[in-house]
Every structure is written in structure tokens, then in C-alpha cells.
N, C-alpha and C positions, 0 to 999 in steps of 0.2 A: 729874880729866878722864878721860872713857871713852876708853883707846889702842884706835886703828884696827886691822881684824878683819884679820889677816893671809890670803894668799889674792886669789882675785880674785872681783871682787861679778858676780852676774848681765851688770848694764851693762856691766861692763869683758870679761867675755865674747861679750856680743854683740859690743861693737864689733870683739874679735878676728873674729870667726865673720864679719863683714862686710865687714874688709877682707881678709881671706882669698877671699870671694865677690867680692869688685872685682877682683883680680888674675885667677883664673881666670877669670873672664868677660872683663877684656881677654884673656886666652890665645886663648880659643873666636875672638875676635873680630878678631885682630893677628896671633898669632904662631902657624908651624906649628908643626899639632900634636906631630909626633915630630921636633922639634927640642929639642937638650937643654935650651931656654930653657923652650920650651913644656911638657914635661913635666914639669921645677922647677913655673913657675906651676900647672900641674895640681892637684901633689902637694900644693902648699899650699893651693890649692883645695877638694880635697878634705875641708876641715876643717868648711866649712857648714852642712851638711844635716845630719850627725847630732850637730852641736851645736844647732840649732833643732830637731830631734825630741826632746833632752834638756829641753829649756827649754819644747816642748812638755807633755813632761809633768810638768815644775815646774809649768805655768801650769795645768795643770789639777786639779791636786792644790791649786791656792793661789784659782783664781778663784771670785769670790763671785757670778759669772752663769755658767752654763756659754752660756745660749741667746748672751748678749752676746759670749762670745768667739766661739763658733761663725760667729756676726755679723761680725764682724772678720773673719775669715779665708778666709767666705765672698766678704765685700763685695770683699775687696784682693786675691783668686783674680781677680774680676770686672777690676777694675782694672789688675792688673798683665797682662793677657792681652792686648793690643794692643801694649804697649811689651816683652812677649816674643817675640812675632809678628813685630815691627818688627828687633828686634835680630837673632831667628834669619833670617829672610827679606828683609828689605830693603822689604817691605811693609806699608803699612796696611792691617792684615785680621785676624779676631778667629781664626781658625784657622793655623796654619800650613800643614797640605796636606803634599800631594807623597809622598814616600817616607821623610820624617821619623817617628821611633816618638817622638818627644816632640813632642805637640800643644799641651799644657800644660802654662800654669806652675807652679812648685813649691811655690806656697802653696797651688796645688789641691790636689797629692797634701799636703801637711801640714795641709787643712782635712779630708781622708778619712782621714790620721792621728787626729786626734783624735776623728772618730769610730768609730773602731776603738778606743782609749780609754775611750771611752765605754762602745761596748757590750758591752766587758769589765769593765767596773767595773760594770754596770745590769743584763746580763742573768744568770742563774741558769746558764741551762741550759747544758752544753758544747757540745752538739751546736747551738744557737742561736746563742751566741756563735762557733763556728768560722763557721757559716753567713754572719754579719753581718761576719764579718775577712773570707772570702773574697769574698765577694761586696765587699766596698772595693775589696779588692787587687784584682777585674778592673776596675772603674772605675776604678783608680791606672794602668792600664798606660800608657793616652795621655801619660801626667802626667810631668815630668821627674822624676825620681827612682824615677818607678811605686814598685812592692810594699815597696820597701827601705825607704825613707822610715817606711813603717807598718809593718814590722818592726822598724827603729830605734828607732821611738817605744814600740813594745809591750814591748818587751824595757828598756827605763830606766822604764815606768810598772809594769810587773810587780815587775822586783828593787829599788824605790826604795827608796832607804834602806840600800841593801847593794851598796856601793860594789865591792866585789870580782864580789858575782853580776853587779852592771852591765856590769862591766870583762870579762868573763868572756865571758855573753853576748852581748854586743854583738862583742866579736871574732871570735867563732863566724861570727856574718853577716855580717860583713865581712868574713874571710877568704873565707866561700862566696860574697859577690857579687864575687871581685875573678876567682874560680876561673870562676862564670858568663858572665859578661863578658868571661873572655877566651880561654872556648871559641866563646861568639858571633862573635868577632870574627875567630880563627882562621877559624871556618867559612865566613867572609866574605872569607878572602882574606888578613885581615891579618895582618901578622909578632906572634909570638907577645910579643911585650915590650909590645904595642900599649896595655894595659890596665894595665899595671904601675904606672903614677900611683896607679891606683885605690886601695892602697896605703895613699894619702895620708889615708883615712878613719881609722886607728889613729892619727893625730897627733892627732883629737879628744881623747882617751884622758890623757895630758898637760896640753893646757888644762881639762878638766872636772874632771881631778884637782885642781886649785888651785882650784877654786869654795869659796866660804865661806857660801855657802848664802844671803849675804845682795842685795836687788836691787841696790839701789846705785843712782845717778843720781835723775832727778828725778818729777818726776809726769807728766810725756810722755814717760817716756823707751823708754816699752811700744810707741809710736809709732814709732822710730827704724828698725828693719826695716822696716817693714809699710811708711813713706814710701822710705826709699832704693829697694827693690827696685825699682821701677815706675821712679819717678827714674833708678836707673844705666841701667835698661837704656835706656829711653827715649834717653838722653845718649847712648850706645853705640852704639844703633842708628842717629842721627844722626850720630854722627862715622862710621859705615862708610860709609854714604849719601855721605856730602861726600867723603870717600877714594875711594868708591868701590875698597872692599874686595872 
């Protein structure tokens, strides 16, 4: 009998990466922010997005359409934009507006991850391929996560396979987005501890380390992000609605 691969499979990591994103989004949604409840949730929060920019570039390394994933991620960018709109605003409307720097949602900026991805594995030229990553990164700005997201992802498709260059590089930009973020927000008024959650993105580091490289779960189980995301928020936005949060 084949003994079970020690480690944790793909699935068993998304599910972490997911319920990590239910808490912090109750955070955003319930609890203040610099409250020490709220900034725990943050911190575990944090573990999200650059676990699905890793898995990103698993799936891209492993998919046998690229146009179909592309498809996917564009469709459920489409999708989940009204039930992110809902949650952040309290309204149904496909924009959020206002004074918010996040207009979209974050399967946008991870459908302009993977093509930044892309046109570093496609194109030759450097000076082309930097043209095609910058020119993402200003279409990522609106995006919840913006540039980081497609930095996250470029940086685990670039070292794949080299688990230390991952570890390595990926902390580099997440030290420098936690350093950005929280001169922004200095400059804004806020107390300088304000961003220190952000933090929370090296606990990825930990879970990815125990990946066993294998998927795990079933033949929908590639579905399971892509349905919740829209889902929770959707739920969330309706319980602040009814609270009147």
C-alpha cells in the first residue's frame, strides 16, 4: 500500500489560504482595525494572496490551456466585482468610487499576475518583457493587492523549483511592501504601527514550506476559491447591510 505523502497537498493549502481570507475579511468588516483583535485577524490574514500568487504559478507551470485558465480568472474577476463592491460599500454597483485606491477585486490583480507570467515566459526581449510587467503593474493599481500581487507571483514563477531562491526573494518584497505601506500611511496621518499586520505576509513562508508538491482533493476542487471568494463576500456584505455596520 502506497503510505500518504507527508506534508500538505495543494487542496489542503488552499483551504488554509481561505480560511485565513474569511477571518481577515470578517476583520475589514466587524472588528477595529487597530484593535489588538483586529490586527491578530490581519496578521493571519495576511497569508492569502501570496499563497494564491504561489499556486498561481504552480497552475501555470501545470495547466494544459493557458487561454482556459486565463478564462477562469478573467470570468470570476467579472463575477466577483459586485459582491466586492457590496462588501466594501454597502452597495450594489460594479465600481466602488469614492476615495478608495481599491476599486477591484483581487482575482483582477491575480488574472494580470498571470499575465505578467506569461509574458515572461513568451517574450525574448527584456526591454519588452519589462514593458508588458509595467505596463500590468499600472493596470494592477486600482486592483486590491495592485503591483505586489504580480510581483509575488513573478518572483515564485521565476525561482520555481528553488525553494530557498523563493523564500529569499519573496521576503525581499514583502519586507519592502510592509516598509511602503507604512510610509504611506505615516504620510497620512497614521501612527506608525498602523501597517505592522502587513507583516502577516511572511507566515506564508511556513505553510508553503510544507507543500508536497502534490494537488490533493478532488476534480472540482480547482473550483473552491474561485466559488467561495464571490460567496463570502457576497454573505459579508449582507450581514454588514442587516447590522448595519
Amino acid at each position: 500500500m502506497e503510505q500518504p505523502a507527508r506534508g500538505l497537498t495543494a487542496n489542503a493549502v488552499k483551504w488554509i489560504a481561505i480560511a485565513a481570507m474569511l477571518i481577515d475579511h470578517i476583520a475589514w468588516g466587524f472588528v477595529p482595525t487597530y484593535s489588538a483583535l483586529g490586527q491578530l485577524m490581519h496578521i493571519v490574514g495576511r497569508i492569502t494572496a501570496p499563497t494564491m500568487c504561489f499556486f498561481l504559478a504552480e497552475g501555470y507551470a501545470h495547466t494544459h490551456s493557458f487561454r482556459k485558465y486565463a478564462f477562469r480568472l478573467g470570468a470570476f474577476a467579472l463575477i466577483s466585482q459586485v459582491p466586492f463592491t457590496l462588501f466594501e460599500t454597502g452597495k450594489l454597483q460594479f465600481i466602488v468610487g469614492g476615495n478608495s485606491s481599491e476599486t477591484l477585486n483581487v482575482i483582477y490583480t491575480l488574472f494580470l499576475s498571470l499575465l505578467a507570467i506569461r509574458a515572461c515566459d513568451r517574450i525574448n526581449s527584456r526591454k519588452l518583457r519589462f514593458l508588458a510587467v509595467f505596463g500590468l503593474c499600472l493596470l494592477s493599481l486600482p486592483g486590491d493587492w495592485m503591483f505586489f500581487d504580480i510581483l509575488f507571483a513573478l518572483s515564485f514563477w521565476q525561482n520555481r523549483g528553488e525553494l530557498s531562491r523563493q523564500i529569499q526573494s519573496f521576503s525581499i518584497l514583502a519586507v519592502s511592501m510592509v516598509l511602503a505601506e507604512t510610509f504611506l500611511s505615516v504620510s497620512e496621518g497614521y501612527p506608525i504601527y498602523s501597517q505592522l499586520f502587513q507583516f502577516g505576509v511572511l507566515l506564508c513562508l511556513p505553510v508553503l514550506i510544507l507543500y508536497n508538491g502534490r494537488r490533493g482533493g478532488g476534480r472540482t476542487s480547482k473550483w473552491t476559491f474561485y466559488i467561495f471568494y464571490p460567496a463570502h463576500l457576497l454573505a459579508l456584505g449582507l450581514l454588514k447591510i442587516y447590522l448595519a455596520v
